[in-house]
N, C-alpha and C positions, 0 to 999 in steps of 0.2 A: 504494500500500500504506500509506502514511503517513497516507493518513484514514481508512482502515479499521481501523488501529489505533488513530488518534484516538476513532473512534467505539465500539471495543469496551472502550477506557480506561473512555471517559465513561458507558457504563453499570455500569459497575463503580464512577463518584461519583471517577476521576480525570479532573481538566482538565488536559491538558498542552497547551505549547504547540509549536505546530510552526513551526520555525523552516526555511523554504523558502527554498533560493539563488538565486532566478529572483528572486523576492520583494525577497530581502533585498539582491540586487546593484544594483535599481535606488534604492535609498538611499544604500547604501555605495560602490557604484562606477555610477554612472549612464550613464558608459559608459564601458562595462568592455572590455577588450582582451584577455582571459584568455591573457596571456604567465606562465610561472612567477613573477616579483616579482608582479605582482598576483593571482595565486592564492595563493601566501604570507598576503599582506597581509590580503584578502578572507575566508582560513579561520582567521585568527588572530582577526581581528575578527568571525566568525561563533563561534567557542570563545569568546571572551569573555563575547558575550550569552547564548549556552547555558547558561557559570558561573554566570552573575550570576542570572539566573531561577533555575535549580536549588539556589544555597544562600540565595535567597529561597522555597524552596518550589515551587516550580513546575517539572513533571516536562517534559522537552523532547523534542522528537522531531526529529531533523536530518534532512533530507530533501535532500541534495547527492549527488551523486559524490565528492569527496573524492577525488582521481585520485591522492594520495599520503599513504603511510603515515604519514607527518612528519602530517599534518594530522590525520587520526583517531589518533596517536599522543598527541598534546599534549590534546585532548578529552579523552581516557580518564586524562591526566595532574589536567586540570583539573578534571573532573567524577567525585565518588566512584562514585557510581550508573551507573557507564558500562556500557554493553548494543552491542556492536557486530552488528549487523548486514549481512552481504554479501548482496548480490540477486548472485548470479551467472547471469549469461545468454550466450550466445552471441553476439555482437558482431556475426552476421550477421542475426540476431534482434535486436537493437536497433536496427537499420537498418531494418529491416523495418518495425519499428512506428512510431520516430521522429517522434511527434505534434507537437515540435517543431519538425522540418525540420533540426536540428543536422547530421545524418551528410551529409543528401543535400550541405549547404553546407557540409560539410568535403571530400566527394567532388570537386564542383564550384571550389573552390578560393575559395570568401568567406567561409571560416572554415580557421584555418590551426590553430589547436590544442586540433581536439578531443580528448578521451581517447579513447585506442582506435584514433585515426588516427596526427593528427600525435603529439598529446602522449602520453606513457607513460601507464599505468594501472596501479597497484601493487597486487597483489590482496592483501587481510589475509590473513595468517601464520595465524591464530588465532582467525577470528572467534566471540563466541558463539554467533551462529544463522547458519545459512548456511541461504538461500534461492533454490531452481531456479525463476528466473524463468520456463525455458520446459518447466516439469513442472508447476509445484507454483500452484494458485489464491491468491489473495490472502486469503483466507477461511481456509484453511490454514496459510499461512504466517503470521497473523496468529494463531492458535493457538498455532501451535509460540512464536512469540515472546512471547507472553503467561505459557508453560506456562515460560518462561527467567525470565523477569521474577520470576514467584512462584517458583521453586527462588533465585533470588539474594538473593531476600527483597527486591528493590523495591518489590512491591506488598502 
């Protein structure tokens, strides 16, 4: 969903940038243990670069899970323009699709804390846009979030 919104931005003449955790963990943690101190660590220093583009201008799009509220909480602390977004889906349905393989190697036991499994998943209190990942198209949902964007006066 996050390039589908990159791509409906950029005809609209906004370049944001996406800031992707898969991405950004093989610089910042290259090999990452995803125990809570390094999710800490990992989404404080993903909030930072978010900041730093955003009050250089540059509109951000976080593409993570964010398994904890503390972490999309200091974001929406740090950045004015904050737009929280939930994909909320069924957990049996994220298994399902798992194009990474994550659930199947938490099931199997050579991944010990994914969200959802081992690790808790703290769902937002209040999100702006809540998204049914398993109703709602991306094309859609990339609407609705757009249709938030311009009522908050972001865009």
């Amino acid at each position: 969903m996050a390039a589908e919104l990159k791509k409906q931005l950029g005809w609209r003449g906004v370049d944001a940038a996406v800031l992707e955790s898969d991405a950004l963990r093989q610089v910042l943690t290259p090999q990452p243990r995803y125990d809570e101190a390094e999710r800490e660590i990992f989404y404080r220093q993903m909030v930072f670069i978010g900041a730093l583009l955003s009050r250089h201008g540059v509109p951000v799009i976080f593409d993570a899970t964010a398994n904890r509220r503390a972490y999309r909480d200091a974001a929406r602390r740090e950045i004015p323009n904050f737009l929280e977004v939930y994909v909320e889906c069924p957990l049996e349905l994220c298994m399902a699709r798992d194009p990474k393989r994550i659930y199947r190697q938490g099931r199997e036991g050579s991944a010990a804390t994914v969200p959802g499994l081992q690790a808790v998943y703290e769902p937002p209190e209040a999100p702006d846009v809540r998204v049914r990942g398993d109703r709602e198209a991306p094309e859609e949902a990339t609407r609705r979030i757009l249709e938030k964007l311009l009522e908050k006066g972001f865009l």
